[in-house]
C-alpha positions as CSV (number, residue, x, y, z in Angstrom):
1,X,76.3,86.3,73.6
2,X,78.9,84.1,71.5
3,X,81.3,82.1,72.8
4,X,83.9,82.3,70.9
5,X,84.7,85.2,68.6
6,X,86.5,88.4,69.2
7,X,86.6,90.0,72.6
8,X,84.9,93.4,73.2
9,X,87.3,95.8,75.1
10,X,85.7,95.7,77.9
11,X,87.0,91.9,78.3
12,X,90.5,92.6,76.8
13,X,91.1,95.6,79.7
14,X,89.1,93.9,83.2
15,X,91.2,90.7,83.1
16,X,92.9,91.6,86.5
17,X,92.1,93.0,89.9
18,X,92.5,96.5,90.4
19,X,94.1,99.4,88.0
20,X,95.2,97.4,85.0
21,X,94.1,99.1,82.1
22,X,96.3,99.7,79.1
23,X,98.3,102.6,80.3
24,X,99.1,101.3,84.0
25,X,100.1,97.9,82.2
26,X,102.4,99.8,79.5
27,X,104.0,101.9,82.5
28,X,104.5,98.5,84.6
29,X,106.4,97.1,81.5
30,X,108.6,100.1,81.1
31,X,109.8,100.2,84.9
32,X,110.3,96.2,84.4
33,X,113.3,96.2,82.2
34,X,114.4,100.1,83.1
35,X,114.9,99.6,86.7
36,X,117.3,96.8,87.4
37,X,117.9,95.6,90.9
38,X,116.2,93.1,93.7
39,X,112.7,93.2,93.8
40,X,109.8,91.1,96.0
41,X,106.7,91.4,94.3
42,X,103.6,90.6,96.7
43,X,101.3,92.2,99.1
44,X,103.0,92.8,101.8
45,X,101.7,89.7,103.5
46,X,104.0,87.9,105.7
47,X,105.3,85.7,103.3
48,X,106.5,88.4,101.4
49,X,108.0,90.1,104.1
50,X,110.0,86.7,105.1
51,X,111.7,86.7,101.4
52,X,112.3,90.5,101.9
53,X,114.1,90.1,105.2
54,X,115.9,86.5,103.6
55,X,117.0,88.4,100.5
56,X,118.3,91.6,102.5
57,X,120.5,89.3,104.7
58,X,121.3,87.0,101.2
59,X,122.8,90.3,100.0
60,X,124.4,91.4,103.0
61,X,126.6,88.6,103.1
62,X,127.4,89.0,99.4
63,X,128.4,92.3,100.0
64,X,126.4,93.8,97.8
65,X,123.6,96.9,98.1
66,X,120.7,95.2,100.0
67,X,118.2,98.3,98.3
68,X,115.4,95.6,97.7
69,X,111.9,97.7,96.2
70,X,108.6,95.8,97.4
71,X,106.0,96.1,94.6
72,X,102.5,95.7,95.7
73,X,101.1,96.6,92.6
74,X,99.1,94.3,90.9
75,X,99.2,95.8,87.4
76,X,103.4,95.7,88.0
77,X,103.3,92.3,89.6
78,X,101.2,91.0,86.4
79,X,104.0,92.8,83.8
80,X,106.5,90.2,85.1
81,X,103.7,87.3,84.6
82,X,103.5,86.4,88.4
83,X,100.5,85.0,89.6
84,X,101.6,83.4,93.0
85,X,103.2,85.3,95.1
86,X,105.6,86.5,96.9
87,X,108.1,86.4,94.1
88,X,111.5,87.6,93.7
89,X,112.9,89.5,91.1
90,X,116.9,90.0,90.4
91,X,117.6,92.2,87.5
92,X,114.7,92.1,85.7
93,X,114.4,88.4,85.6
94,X,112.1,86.2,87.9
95,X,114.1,84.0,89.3
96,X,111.4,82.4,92.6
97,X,107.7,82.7,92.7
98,X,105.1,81.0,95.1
99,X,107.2,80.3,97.9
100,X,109.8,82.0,100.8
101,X,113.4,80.5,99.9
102,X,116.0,80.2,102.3
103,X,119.1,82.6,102.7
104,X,121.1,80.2,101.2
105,X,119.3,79.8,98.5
106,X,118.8,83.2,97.7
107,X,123.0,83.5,97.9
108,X,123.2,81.1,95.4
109,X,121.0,82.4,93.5
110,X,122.3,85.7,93.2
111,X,126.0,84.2,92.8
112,X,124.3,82.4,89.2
113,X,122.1,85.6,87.7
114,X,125.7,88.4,88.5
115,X,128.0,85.9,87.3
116,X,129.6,85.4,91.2
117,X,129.8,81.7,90.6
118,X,133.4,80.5,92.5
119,X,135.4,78.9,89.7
120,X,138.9,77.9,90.1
């Protein structure tokens, strides 16, 4: 067995834990830049649920739809290049990984990636 060289396929699709294949990872890109919105990628653990409810009460006070989709997915979790979760997700662009921000946080946050920043 070499070292170095080219990798069989085999390697190229078994990099991840469960269904990541070519297909599943294709699909996971597609949904990433199709459907926009708030997103908490993770397991479902605690900690992920602590950002879900933070980011729910973030967008309340913005006034804005607090529709937040969980992904527990690994092969859609990888397609945004998260490896530490929970992880949030606003618009298509990760904006928090490996940690449960605050409300206020989250707010300003949001204000930066829509373009809500008070200027006057």
């Amino acid at each position: 067995m070499a070292l170095f060289g080219k990798k069989n396929k085999e390697e190229e699709t078994s990099s991840c834990t469960g269904k990541c294949d070519n297909n599943s990872i294709e699909n996971a890109e597609k949904e990433k830049t199709e459907n926009a919105g708030v997103k908490v990628l993770g397991s479902g653990c605690s900690k992920c649920n602590q950002l879900e409810t933070a980011t729910k009460e973030a967008l309340q006070r913005l006034g804005m739809d607090t529709t937040i989709d969980h992904v527990t997915d690994f092969s859609k979790i990888a397609a945004y290049g998260v490896m530490t979760t929970p992880a949030l997700v606003i618009d298509g662009k990760v904006v928090s990984y490996g940690k449960v921000l605050k409300v206020d946080e989250i707010v300003e946050i949001l204000k930066e990636v829509r373009g809500l920043n008070d200027e006057k």
